[in-house]
N, C-alpha and C positions, 0 to 999 in steps of 0.2 A: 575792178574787173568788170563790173555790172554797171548799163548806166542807170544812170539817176533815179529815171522813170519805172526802171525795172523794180529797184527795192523801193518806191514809194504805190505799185498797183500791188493792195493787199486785199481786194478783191478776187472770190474766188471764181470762176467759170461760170460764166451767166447761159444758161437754156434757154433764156427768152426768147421769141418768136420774134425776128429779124423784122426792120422796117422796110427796105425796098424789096424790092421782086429779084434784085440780082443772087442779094444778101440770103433770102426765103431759099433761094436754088440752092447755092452753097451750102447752105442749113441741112436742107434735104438730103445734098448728098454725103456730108459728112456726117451727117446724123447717128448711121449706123455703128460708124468708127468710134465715135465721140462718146455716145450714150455709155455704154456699156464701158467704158474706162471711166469715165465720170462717177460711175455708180460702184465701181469696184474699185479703182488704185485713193489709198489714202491723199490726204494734204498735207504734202509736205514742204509747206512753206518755210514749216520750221524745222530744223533739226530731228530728227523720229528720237532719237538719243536724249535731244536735249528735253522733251514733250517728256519719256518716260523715267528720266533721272536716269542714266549712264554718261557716262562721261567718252569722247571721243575717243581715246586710249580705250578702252575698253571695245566700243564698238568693232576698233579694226583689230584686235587680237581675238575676238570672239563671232559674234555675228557677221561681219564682213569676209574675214578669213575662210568661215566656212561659209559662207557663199558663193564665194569666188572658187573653191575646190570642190563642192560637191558635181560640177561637170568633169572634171578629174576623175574624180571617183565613178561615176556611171560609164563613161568608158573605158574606167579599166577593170569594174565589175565585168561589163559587157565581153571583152576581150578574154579575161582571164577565165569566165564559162565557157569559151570556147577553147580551151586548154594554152592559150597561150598568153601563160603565166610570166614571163620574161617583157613581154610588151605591154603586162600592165604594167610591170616596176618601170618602164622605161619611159613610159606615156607620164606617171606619175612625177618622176625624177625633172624628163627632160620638160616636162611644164612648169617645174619649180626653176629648173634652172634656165629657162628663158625668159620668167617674171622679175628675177632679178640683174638678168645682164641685159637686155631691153625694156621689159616692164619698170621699173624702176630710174632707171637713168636717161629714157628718152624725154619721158615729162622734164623733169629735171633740168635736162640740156635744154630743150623747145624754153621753159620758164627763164633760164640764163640767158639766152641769147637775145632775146625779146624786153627781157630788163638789164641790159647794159652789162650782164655780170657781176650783177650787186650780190655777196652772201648772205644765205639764208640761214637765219637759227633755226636749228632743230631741235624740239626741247622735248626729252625724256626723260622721265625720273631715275630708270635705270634701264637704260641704252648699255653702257657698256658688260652692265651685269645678265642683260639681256643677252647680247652678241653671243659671250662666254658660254652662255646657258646653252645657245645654238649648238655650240661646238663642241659643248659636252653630251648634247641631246643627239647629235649626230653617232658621236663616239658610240652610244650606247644602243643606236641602231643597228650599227653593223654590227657591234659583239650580239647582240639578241639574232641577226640574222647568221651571224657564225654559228650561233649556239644549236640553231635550229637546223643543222648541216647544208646550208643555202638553198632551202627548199621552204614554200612556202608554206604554213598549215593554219589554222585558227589559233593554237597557241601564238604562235609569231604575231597573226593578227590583234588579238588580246591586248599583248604585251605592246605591240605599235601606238593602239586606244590608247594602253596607259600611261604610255611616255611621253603621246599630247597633251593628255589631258596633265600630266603633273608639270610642263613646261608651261601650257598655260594656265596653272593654278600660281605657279611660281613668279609670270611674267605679272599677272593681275596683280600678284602682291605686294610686286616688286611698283607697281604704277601707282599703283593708291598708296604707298610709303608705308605698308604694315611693315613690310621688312626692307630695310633699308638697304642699299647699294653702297658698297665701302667706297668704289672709285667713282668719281663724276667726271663727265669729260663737256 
């Protein structure tokens, strides 16, 4: 993917004071841009995951996950203080479900069509007991939003908390093989 020279400069971002007069100008004017990302965004040469002992599976059922929704979430707080409650479920919905019928499959295809259409393994520990989980964690959204007479309140919110959080307490266990997956595919 990277060439050669990219994964052999393990060199970090040099500040030094440029030798020609063109290189000092450039310096100057990026200076302002530069310093201050220099001094604030970590090194991430390597893995952030791998530096603090998590494992990839992890990262994206956890930290990634909620970082990629928490702009989700602030406009459809935003929206729903403004009483219209219907367009945050929908902002929220229709952002999931365009992550997976575009977000998902265009990488995908662009990666196929570029490597000849070689298959790719995907390998999870429990991928299919994971999918299942989805669909039962679904199930259980709606009946909790039926229960709640389709109206949103903080109970409904609560009980939404809690059916992530035990999906992902579930999937985690399911990755690191505490509880094991009957079907593998």
């Amino acid at each position: 993917m990277f060439p050669a020279e990219a994964e052999e400069n393990d060199e970090p971002l040099s500040l030094a004071w440029p030798d020609t007069t063109r290189k000092r100008f450039t310096y100057l004017v990026i200076l302002p841009i530069v310093l201050p990302l220099w001094i604030t965004l970590p090194d991430v040469r390597n893995p952030v995951g791998e530096t603090i002992g998590i494992s990839e599976e992890i990262m994206g059922l956890t930290i990634l996950a909620a970082g990629t929704s928490i702009p989700d979430l602030i406009t459809s707080v935003i929206v729903a203080r403004k009483g219209l409650g219907d367009m945050a479920v929908s902002s929220s919905v229709g952002s999931n479900i365009f992550d997976i019928t575009v977000g998902l499959p265009l990488p995908w295809l662009l990666f196929a069509v570029f490597n000849n259409f070689v298959p790719v393994k995907v390998s999870s520990n429990g991928l299919f007991c994971a999918i299942v989980l989805l669909f039962i964690m679904l199930l259980f959204v709606i009946i909790s939003i039926a229960f709640s007479k389709w109206k949103m309140n903080k109970i409904l919110g609560f009980t939404m908390f809690g059916l992530y959080f035990m999906f992902l307490i579930v999937s985690v266990l399911l990755e690191d093989r505490i509880i094991m997956c009957p079907v593998t595919i």
